[in-house]
C-alpha positions in Angstrom: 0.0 0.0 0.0 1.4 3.4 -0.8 1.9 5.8 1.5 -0.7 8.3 0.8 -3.0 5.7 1.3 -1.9 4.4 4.6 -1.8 7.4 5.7 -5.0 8.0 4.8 -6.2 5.2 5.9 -4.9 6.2 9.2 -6.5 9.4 9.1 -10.2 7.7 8.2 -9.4 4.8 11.4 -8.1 7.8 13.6 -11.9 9.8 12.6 -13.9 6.5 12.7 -12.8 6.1 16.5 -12.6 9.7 17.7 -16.1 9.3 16.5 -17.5 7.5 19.4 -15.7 4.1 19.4 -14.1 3.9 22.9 -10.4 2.5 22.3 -9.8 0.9 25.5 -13.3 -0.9 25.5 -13.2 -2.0 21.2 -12.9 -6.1 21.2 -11.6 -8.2 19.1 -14.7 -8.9 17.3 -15.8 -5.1 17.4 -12.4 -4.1 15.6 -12.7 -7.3 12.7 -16.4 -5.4 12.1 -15.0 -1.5 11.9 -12.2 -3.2 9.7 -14.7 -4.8 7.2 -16.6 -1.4 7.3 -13.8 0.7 6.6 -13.0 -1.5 4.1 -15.9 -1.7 2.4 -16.6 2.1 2.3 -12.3 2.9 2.0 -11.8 0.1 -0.8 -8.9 -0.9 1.0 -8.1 -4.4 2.1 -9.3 -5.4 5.6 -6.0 -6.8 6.6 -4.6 -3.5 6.1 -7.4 -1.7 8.1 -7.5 -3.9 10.8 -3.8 -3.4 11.0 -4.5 0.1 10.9 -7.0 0.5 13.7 -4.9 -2.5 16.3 -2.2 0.2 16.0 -4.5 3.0 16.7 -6.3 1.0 20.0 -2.6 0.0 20.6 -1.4 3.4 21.0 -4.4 4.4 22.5 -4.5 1.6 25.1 -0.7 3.1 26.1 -1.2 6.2 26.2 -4.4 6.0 29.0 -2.3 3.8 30.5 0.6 5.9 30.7 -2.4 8.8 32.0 -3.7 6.5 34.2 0.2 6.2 35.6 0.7 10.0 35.4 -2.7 11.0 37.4 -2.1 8.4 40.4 1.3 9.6 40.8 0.5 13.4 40.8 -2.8 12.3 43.5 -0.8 10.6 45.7 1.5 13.5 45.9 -1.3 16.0 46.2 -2.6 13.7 49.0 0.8 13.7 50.6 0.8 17.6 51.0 -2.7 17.5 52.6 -1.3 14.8 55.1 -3.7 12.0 54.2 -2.7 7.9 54.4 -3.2 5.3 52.0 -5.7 2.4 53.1 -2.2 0.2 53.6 -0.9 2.9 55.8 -4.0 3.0 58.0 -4.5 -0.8 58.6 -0.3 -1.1 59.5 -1.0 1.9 62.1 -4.6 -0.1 63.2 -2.8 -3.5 63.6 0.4 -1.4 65.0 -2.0 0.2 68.0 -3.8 -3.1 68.1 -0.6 -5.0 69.0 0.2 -2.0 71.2 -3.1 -2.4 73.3 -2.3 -6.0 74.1 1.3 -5.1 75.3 -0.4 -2.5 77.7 -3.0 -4.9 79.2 -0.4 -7.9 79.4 2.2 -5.3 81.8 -1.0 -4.2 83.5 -2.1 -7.4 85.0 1.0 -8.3 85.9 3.7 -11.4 85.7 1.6 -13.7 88.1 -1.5 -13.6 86.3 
């Protein structure tokens, strides 16, 4: 396939998604069906569009990762200035205190007991 044409092609898979076809949620069955579409209506060869749009989810699929990676990192920082504990952190202080507790009430009845 020329390159005007891929690129094209491209450009059409790019629109078809941006469109309202969620990248992270497309499966495999939903992107063989947009590839037979855009093939039909592109006259290009499926192969090549399904190629086309598993590079576009691919990429997609990365970058919300990458996002996703990028947002919980900047949270947990923005959490950290405001002096707030993650979940983990609170149950190791709860079993911490716990453990605590039983130490006090075993030196407060005593070694006879």
């Amino acid at each position: 396939m020329p390159d005007s044409s891929q690129s094209a092609l491209r450009e059409l898979v790019e629109k078809a998604l941006f469109a309202g076809v969620g990248a992270a949620a497309l499966t495999r069955e939903r992107i063989e069906e947009l590839a037979e579409e855009l093939g039909r209506r592109g006259g290009v060869p499926v192969t090549d569009a399904r190629e086309a749009i598993e590079e576009v989810v691919g990429r997609w699929r990365g970058d919300a990762t990458r996002l996703g990676e990028r947002a919980s990192t900047s949270l947990t920082s923005i959490f950290r200035e405001l002096g707030l504990v993650t979940r983990r952190e609170y149950e190791e202080l709860e079993l911490r205190l716990a453990q605590l507790e039983h130490r006090l009430r075993l030196l407060e009845r005593g070694p006879a007991e």
